[in-house]
LOMIFI-297894 format. One line per 8 residues: for each residue x negated, y negated, z negated of N, C-alpha, C. Coordinates in steps of 0.02 Angstrom, whole numbers, always signed. Layout:
// LOMIFI-297894
X:Y:Z:X:Y:Z:X:Y:Z; ...
//
This chain:
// LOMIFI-297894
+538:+1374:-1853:+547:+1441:-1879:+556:+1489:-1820; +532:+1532:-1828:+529:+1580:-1767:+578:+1649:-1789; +590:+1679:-1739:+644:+1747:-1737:+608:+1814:-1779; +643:+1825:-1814:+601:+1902:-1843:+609:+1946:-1755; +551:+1975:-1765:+553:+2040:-1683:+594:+2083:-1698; +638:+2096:-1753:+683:+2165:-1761:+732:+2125:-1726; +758:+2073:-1762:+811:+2011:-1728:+825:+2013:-1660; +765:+1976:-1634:+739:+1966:-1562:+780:+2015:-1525
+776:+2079:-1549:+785:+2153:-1480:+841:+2146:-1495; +879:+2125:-1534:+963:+2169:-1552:+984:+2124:-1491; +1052:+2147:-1457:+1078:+2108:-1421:+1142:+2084:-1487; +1172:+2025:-1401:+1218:+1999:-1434:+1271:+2023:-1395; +1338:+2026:-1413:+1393:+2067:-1392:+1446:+2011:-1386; +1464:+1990:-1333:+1531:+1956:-1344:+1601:+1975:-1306; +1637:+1986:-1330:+1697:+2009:-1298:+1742:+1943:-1279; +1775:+1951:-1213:+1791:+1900:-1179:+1849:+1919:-1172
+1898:+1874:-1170:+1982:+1889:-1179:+2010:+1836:-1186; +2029:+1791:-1136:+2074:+1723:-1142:+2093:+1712:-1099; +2145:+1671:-1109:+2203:+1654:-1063:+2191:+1577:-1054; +2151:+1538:-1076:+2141:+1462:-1085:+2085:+1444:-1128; +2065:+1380:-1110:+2020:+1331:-1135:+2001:+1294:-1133; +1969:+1249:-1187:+1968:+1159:-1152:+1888:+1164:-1133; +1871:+1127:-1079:+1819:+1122:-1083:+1772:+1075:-1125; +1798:+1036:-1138:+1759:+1016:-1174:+1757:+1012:-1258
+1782:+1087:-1273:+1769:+1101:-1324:+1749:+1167:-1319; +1717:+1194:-1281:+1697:+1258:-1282:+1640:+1263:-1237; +1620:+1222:-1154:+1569:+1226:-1127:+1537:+1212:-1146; +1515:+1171:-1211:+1435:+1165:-1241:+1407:+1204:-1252; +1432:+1260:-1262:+1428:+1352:-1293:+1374:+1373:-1252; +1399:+1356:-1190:+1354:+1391:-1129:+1286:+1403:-1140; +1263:+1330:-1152:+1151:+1353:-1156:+1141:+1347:-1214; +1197:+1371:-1258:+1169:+1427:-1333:+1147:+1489:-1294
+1201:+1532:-1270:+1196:+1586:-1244:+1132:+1587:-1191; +1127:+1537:-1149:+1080:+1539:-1086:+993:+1520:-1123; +1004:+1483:-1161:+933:+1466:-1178:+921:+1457:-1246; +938:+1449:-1301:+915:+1449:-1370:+915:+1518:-1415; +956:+1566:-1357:+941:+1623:-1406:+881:+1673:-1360; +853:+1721:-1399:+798:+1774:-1397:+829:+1830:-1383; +881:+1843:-1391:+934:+1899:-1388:+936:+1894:-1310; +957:+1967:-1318:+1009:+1989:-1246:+1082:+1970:-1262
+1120:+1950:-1200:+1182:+1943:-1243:+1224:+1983:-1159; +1269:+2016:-1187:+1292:+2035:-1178:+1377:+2035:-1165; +1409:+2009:-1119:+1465:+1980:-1138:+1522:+2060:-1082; +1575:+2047:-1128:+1613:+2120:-1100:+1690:+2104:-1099; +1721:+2097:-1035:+1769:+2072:-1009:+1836:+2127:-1025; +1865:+2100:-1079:+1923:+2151:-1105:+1979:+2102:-1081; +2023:+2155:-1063:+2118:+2122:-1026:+2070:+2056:-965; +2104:+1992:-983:+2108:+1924:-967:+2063:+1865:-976
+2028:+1829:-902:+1974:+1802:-920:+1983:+1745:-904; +2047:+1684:-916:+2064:+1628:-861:+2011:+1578:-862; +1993:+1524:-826:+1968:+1480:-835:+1894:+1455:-861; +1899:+1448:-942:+1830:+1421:-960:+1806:+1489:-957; +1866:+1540:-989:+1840:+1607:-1013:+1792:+1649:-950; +1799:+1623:-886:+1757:+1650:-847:+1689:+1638:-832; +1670:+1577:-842:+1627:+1529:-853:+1566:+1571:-935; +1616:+1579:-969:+1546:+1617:-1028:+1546:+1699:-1024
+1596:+1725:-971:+1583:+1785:-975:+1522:+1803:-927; +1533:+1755:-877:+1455:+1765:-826:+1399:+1724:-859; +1403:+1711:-897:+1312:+1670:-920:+1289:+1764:-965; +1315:+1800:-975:+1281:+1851:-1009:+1228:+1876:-956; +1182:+1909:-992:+1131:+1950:-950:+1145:+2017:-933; +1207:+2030:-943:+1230:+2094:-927:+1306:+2088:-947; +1352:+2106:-873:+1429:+2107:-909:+1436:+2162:-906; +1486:+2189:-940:+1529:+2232:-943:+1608:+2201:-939
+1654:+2267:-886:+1697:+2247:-850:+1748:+2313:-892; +1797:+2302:-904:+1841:+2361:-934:+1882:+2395:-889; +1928:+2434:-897:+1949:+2446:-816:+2022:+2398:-851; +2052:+2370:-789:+2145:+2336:-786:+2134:+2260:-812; +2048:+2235:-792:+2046:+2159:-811:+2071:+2133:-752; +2080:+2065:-785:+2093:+2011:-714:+2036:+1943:-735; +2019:+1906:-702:+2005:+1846:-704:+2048:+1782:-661; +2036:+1738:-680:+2087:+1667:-618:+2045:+1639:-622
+1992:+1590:-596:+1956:+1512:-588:+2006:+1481:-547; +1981:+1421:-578:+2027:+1355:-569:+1984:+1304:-583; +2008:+1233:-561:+1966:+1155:-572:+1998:+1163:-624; +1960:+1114:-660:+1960:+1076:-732:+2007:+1063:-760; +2045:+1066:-799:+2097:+1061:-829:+2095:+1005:-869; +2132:+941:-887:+2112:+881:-940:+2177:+825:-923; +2152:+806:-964:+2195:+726:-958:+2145:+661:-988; +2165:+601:-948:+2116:+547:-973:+2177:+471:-962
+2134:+442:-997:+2188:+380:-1040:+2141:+338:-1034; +2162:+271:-1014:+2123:+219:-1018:+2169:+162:-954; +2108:+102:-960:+2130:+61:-916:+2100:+108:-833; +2130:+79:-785:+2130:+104:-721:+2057:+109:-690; +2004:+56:-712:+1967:+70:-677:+1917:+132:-720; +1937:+127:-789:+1894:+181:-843:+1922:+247:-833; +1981:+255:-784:+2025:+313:-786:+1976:+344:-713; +1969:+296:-674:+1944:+313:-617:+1862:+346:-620
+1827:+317:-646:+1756:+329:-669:+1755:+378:-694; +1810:+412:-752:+1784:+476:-802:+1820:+522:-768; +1862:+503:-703:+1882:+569:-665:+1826:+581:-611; +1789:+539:-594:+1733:+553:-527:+1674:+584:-577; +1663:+544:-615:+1624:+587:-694:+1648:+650:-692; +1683:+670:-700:+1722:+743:-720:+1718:+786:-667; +1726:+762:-607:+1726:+794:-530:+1663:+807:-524; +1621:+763:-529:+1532:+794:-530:+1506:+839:-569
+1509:+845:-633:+1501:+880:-686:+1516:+941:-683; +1579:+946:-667:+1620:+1022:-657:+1594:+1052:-573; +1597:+1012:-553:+1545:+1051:-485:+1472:+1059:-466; +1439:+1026:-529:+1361:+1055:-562:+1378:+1113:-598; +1430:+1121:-652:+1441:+1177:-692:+1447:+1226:-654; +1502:+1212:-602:+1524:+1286:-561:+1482:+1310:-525; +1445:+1275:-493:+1398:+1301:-451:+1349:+1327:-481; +1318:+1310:-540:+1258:+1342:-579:+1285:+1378:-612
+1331:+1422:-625:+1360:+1471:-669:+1393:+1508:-617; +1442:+1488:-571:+1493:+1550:-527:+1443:+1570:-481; +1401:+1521:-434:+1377:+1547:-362:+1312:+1598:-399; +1291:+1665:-391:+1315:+1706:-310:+1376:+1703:-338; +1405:+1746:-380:+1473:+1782:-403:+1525:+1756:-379; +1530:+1684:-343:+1584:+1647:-302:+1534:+1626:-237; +1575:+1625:-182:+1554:+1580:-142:+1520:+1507:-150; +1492:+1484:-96:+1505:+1410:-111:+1574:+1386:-78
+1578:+1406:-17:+1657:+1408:-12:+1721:+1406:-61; +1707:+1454:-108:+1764:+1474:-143:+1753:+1416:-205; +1696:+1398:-222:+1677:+1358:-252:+1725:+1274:-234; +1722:+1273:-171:+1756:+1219:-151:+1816:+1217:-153; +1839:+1274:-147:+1910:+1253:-134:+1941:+1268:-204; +1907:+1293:-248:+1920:+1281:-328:+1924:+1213:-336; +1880:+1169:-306:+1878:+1081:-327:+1929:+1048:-297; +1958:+1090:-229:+2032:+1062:-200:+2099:+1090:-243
+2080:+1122:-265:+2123:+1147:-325:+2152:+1205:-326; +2141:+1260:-281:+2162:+1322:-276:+2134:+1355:-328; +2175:+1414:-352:+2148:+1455:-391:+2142:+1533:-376; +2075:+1558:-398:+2047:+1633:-390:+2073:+1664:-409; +2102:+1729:-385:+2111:+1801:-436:+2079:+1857:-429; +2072:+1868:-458:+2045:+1951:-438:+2019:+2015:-509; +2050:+2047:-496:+2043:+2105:-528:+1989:+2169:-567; +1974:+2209:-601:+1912:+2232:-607:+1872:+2259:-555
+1908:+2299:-487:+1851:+2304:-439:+1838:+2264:-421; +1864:+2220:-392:+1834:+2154:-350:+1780:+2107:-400; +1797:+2095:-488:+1755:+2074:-534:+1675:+2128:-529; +1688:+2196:-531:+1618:+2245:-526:+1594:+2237:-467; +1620:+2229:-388:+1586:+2225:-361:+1553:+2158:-337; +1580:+2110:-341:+1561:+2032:-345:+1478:+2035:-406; +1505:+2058:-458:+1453:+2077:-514:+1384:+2130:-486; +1386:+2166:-450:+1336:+2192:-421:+1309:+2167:-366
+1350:+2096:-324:+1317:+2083:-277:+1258:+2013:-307; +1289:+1990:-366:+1255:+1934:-412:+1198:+1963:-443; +1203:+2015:-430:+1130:+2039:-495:+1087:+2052:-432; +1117:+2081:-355:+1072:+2091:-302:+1022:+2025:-286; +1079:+1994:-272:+1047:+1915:-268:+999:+1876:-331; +1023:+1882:-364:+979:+1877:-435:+893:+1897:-448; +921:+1976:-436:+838:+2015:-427:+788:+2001:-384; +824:+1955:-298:+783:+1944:-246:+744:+1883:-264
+669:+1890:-222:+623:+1805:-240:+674:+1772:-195; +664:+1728:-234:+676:+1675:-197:+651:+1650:-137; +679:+1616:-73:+669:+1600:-23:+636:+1522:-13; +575:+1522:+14:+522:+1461:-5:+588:+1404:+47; +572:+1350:+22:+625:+1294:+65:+619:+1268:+134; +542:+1299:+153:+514:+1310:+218:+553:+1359:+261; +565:+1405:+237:+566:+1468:+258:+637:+1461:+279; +680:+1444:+226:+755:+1428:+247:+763:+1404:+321
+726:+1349:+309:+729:+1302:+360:+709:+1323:+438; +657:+1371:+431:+636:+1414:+486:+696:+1455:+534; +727:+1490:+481:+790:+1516:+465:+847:+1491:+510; +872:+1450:+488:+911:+1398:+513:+906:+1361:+555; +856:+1337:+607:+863:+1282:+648:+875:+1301:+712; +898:+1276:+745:+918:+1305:+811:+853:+1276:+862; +845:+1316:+913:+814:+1282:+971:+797:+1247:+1001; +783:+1209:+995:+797:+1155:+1064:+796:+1161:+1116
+839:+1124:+1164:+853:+1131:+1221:+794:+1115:+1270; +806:+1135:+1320:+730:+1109:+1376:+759:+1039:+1407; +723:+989:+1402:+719:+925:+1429:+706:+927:+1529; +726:+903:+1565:+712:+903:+1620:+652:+911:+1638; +598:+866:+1608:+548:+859:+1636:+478:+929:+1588; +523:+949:+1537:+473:+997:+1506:+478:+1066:+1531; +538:+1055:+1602:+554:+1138:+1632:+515:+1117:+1685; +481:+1081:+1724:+447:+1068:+1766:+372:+1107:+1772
//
């Protein structure tokens, strides 16, 4: 079944406001918003955005920021039960997962840096300017082509040094 086109154009509006969340009862949410809908969606950051809540306020295609928000990121929040070696597995499980999530959802809008040291366990704050302008540097980055994997590499490599016999 396909979308009526009046449908299609309306956006979708979500207002974002939390203080907590589990992930794994709420990040499945994500590629509704990112890929099964036709809509614009639109997500708009009122008061407090902790945690998961930061995570679906940036998958919108356009935020809106209110003025006197805050956001916090943080690692994963959970608990797991089992014998020792099943405890060990669904935490290295969990450690991978959440640093595929973060990285394909926070970076530009986070460092990769900042990204990391979220996984050491520090936590982000920051406020509505620092949220608008972080938010305008993600859509900069966003809008640019992409950089061929050649090109990076061009980019990046250093020199090499002259060998004795190739200064001859």
């Amino acid at each position: 079944s396909s979308t009526p086109p009046t449908q299609a154009m309306m956006p979708m509006v979500i207002t974002i406001g939390s203080t907590a969340n589990r992930p794994a009862t709420n990040v499945e949410r994500t590629p509704v918003f990112q890929s099964h809908l036709t809509a614009r969606v639109i997500t708009v950051l009122e008061g407090m955005a902790y945690s998961l809540a930061t995570l679906m306020f940036l998958i919108g295609d356009e935020m809106v920021v209110n003025d006197h928000c805050m956001m916090m990121f943080h690692n994963f929040n959970g608990g797991i039960m089992g014998k020792g070696n099943e405890i060990t597995l669904e935490l290295e499980a969990t450690n991978k997962w959440f640093a595929t999530l973060a990285k394909q959802i926070y970076i530009p809008f986070l460092t990769d840096d900042e990204v990391h040291r979220l996984s050491r366990g520090e936590d982000l704050w920051m406020q509505s300017p620092e949220i608008r302008k972080r938010l305008a540097h993600m859509v900069k980055v966003k809008s640019e082509p992409p950089v061929p994997k050649a090109a990076k590499a061009k980019t990046t490599r250093k020199p090499r040094a002259k060998k004795a016999k190739d200064a001859e």
